[in-house]
C-alpha positions as CSV (number, residue, x, y, z in Angstrom):
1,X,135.2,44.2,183.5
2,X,133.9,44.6,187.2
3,X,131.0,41.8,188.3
4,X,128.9,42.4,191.1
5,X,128.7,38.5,192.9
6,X,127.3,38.5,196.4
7,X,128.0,41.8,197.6
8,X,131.6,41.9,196.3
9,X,132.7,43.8,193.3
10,X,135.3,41.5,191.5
11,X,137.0,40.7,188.2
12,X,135.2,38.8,185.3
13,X,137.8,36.1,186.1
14,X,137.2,35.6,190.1
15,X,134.0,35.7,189.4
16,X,133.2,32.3,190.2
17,X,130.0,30.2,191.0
18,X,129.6,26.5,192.9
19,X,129.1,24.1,189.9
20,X,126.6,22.7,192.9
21,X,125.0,25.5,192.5
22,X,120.8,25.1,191.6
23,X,121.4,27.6,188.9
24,X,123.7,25.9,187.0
25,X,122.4,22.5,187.8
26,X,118.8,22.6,187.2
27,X,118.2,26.3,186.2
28,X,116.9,27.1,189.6
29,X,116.8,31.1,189.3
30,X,115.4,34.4,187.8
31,X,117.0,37.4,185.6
32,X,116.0,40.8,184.4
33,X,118.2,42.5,181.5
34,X,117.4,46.4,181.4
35,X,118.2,48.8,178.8
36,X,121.1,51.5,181.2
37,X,121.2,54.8,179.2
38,X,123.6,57.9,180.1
39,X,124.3,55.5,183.6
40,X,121.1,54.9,184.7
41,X,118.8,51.8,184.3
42,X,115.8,52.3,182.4
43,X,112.6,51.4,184.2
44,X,114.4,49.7,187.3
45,X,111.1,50.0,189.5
46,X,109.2,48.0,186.7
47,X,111.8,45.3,186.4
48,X,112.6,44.9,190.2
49,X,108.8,44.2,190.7
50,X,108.9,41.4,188.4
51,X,111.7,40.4,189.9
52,X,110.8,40.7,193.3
53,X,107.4,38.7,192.5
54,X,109.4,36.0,191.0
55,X,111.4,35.3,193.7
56,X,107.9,35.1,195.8
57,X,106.5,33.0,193.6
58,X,110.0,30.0,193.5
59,X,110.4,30.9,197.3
60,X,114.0,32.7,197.2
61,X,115.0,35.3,199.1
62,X,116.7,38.0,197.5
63,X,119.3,39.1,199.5
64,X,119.8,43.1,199.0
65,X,116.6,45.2,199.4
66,X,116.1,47.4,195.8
67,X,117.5,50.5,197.0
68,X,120.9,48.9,197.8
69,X,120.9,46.9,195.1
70,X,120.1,49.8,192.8
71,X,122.7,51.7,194.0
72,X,125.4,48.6,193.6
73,X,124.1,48.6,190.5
74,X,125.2,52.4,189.2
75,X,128.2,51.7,191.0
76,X,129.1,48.9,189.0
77,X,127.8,51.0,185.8
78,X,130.4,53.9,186.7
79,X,133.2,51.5,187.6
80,X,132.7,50.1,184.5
81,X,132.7,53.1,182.1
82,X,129.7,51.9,180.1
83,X,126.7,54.6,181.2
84,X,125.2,52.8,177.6
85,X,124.9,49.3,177.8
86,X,123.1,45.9,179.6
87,X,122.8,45.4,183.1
88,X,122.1,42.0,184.1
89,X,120.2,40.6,187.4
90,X,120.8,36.9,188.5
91,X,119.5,35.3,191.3
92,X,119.8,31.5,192.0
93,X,118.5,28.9,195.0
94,X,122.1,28.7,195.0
95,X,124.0,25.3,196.7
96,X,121.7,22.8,198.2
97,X,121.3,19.0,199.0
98,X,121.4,17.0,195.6
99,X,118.1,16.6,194.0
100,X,115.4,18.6,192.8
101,X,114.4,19.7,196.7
102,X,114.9,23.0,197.4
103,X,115.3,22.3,201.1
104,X,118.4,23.3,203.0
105,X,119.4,25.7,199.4
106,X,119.2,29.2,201.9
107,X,122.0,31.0,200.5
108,X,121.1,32.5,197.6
109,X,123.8,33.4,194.5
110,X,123.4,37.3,192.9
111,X,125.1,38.2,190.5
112,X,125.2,41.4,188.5
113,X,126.7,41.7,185.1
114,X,127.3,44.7,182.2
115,X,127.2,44.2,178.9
116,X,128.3,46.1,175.5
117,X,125.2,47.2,173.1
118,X,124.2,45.1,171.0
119,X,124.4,46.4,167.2
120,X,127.7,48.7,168.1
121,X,129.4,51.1,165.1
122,X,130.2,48.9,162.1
123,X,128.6,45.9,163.2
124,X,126.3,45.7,159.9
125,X,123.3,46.1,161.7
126,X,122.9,49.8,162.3
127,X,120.5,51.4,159.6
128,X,121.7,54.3,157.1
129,X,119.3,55.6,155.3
130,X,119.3,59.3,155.7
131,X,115.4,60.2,156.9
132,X,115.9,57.6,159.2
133,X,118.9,58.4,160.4
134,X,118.3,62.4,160.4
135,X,114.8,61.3,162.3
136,X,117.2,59.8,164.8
137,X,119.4,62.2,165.5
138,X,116.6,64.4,166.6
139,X,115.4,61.8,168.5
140,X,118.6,61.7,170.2
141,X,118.6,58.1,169.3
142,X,122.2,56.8,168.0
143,X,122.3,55.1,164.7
144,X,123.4,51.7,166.4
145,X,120.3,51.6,168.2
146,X,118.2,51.6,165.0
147,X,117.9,47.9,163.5
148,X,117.0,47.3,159.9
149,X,113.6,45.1,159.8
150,X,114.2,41.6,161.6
151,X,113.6,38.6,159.6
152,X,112.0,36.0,161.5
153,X,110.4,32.5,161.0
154,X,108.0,30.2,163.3
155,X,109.4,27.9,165.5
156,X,108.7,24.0,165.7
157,X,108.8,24.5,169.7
158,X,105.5,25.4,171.2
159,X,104.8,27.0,174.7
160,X,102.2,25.7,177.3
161,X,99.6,28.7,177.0
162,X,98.6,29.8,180.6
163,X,101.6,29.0,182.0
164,X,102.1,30.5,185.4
165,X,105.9,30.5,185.1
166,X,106.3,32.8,182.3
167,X,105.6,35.7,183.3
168,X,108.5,35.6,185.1
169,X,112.3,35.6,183.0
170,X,113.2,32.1,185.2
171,X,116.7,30.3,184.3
172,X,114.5,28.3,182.3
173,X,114.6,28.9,178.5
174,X,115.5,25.8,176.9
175,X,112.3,26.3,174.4
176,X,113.8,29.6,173.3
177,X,117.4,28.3,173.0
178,X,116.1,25.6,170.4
179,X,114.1,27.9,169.2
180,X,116.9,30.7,168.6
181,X,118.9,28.0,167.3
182,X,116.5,27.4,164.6
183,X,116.2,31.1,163.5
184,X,120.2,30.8,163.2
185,X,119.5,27.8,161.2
186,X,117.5,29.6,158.9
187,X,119.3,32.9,158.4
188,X,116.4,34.5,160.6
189,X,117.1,37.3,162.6
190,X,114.9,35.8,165.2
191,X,111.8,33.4,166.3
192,X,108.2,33.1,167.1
193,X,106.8,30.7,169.3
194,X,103.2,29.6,169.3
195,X,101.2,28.0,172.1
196,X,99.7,24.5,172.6
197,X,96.6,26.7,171.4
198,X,97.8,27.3,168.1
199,X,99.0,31.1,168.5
200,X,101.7,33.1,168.3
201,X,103.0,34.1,171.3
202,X,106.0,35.8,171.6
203,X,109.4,35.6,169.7
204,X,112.5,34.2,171.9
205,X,113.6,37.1,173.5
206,X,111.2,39.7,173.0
207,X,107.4,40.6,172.6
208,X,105.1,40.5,169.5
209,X,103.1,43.6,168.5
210,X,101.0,43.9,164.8
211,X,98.8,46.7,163.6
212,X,95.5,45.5,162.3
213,X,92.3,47.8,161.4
214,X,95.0,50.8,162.5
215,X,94.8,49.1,166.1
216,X,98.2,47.9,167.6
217,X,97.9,44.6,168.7
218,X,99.8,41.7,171.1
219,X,98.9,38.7,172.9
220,X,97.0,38.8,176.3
221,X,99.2,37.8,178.8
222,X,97.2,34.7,179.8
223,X,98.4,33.2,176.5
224,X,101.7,32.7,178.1
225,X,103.6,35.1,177.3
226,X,106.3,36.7,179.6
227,X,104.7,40.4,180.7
228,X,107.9,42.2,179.2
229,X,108.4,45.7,180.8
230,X,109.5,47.0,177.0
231,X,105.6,45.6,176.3
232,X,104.3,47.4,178.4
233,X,106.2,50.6,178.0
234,X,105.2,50.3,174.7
235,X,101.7,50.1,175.5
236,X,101.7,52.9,177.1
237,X,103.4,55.0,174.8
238,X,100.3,53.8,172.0
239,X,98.2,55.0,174.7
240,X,99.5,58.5,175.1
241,X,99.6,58.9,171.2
242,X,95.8,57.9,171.2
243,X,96.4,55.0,169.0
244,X,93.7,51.8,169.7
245,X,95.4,48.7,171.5
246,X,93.9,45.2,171.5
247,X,95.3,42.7,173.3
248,X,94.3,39.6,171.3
249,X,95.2,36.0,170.3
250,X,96.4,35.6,166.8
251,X,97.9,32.6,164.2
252,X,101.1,32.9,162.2
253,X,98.5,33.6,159.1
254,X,96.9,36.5,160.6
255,X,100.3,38.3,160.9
256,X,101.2,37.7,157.3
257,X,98.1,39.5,156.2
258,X,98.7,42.6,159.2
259,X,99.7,46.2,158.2
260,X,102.6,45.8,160.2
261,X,104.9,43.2,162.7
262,X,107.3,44.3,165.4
263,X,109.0,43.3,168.5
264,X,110.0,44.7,171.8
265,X,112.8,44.3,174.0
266,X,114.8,45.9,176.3
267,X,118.2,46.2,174.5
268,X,116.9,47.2,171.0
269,X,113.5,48.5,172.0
270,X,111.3,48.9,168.9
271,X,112.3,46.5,165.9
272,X,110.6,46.6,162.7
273,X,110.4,42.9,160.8
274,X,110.1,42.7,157.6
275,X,109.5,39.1,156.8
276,X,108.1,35.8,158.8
277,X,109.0,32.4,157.1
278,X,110.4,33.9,154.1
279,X,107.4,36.2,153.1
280,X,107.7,39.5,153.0
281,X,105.4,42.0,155.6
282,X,103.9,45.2,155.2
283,X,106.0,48.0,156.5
284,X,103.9,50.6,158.8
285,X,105.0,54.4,159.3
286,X,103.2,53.9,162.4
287,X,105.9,51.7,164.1
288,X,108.4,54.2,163.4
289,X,106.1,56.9,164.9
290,X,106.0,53.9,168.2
291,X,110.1,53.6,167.8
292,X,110.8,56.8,167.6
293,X,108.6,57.8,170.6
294,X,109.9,55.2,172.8
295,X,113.8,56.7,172.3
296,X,112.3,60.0,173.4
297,X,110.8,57.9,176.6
298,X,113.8,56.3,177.4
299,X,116.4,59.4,177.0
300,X,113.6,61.4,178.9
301,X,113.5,59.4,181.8
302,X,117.7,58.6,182.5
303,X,119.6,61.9,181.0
């Protein structure tokens, strides 16, 4: 596998990083992950604005402009023979002075990385049943891309609510790590974090959506919650169907009693759960209908 590291396309093996660099000492940096289908990133202009914003707002520089960048980034794609998969963005202070100054840190690290689907052929995770398989398939949406309902629980961990820094993806993630860690703990698929306020959130690596009085619902962004590019894809998709979207604060309670819970995120999309802290949730048609028409999005926009 080919890695993209400073300009230079090299092996997985000589792709190497200072262990003085910021990123890997303090977690000075940023990523995006996108969804690449049929060889082209979904949404890049949405992501590298995010992107771009966060680098304003820590001060870096980033050191390709988009369009050069982007097309590194197809390159990489076709070098690596994987037109379905994960492309990776990385940026990082990179080596400074020791200490948390970032003075004198002016050479930035960039890296880019691919990675396989997750939920590939006989994985155990890819749903068979035959409507929703057949559904797919017109669709154009491959089985592996279709995850049975996620189990998930609440976290102990709690985020700061208005934090500035998440709406950006920094290095930062520690809260979701233990998080994640606890959902593994648990047999839980994955985890939801709720606020110093008292709401849920978000889940570690993706956003929350529930359907309440047949209005699809997810936290306002000033709850601190990371403004996910999926999210608002998705939001725009409930748009277009005419469907009612609140944005609105909620506690772990509320979404026990909803018509429906599911997530968003760039590598799965649309993902059903089915239960939060070992009680069962109300399927919805409705967030197939949002599933569905997000596959249709995606292959719409990059084949």
């Amino acid at each position: 596998m080919l890695v993209f590291l400073n300009g230079r396309f090299v092996t997985e093996e000589q792709a190497v990083v200072s262990v003085f660099d910021r990123g890997f000492l303090y977690g000075d940096g940023l990523f995006e992950t996108l969804r690449v289908c049929g060889g082209k990133p979904f949404r890049w202009a949405q992501h590298w604005e995010r992107f771009r914003r966060g680098a304003g707002f820590l001060g870096m520089k980033i050191p390709f402009p988009a369009d050069a960048l982007r097309g590194y980034a197809e390159q990489l794609i076709s070098e690596n023979q994987l037109p379905d998969s994960l492309l990776r963005l990385t940026l990082s202070r990179g080596v400074g002075a020791r200490g948390y100054s970032p003075q004198g840190a002016d050479r930035p690290t960039l890296a880019m990385t691919l990675h396989p689907l997750p939920g590939a052929p006989n994985s155990g995770s890819a749903r068979s049943e035959s409507g929703v398989a057949g559904a797919d398939r017109e669709a154009g949406v491959p089985n592996a891309e279709c995850p049975p309902g996620w189990r998930l629980i609440t976290s102990s961990f709690r985020l700061p609510a208005g934090e500035s820094l998440a709406q950006f993806k920094t290095c930062n993630k520690l809260p979701q790590i233990l998080a994640r860690a606890e959902a593994d703990t648990a047999g839980a698929d994955e985890a939801l974090l709720l606020n110093t306020d008292g709401f849920v959130v978000e889940a570690t690596s993706s956003n929350l959506f529930w359907i309440a009085s047949e209005a699809v619902c997810t936290p306002p962004l000033t709850s601190g919650i990371l403004a996910g590019v999926t999210r608002a894809v998705v939001l725009e998709i409930c748009r277009s169907l005419g469907l009612k979207c609140l944005e609105i604060n909620a506690k772990p309670e509320e979404l026990k009693q909803a018509q429906g819970v599911f997530l968003s995120l760039s590598s799965w999309g649309v993902v059903p759960a089915q239960s939060l802290d070992g009680r069962g949730l109300q399927p919805s048609p409705l967030i197939e209908t949002i599933r569905l028409a997000y596959w249709q999005l995606v292959r719409g926009e990059t084949l």
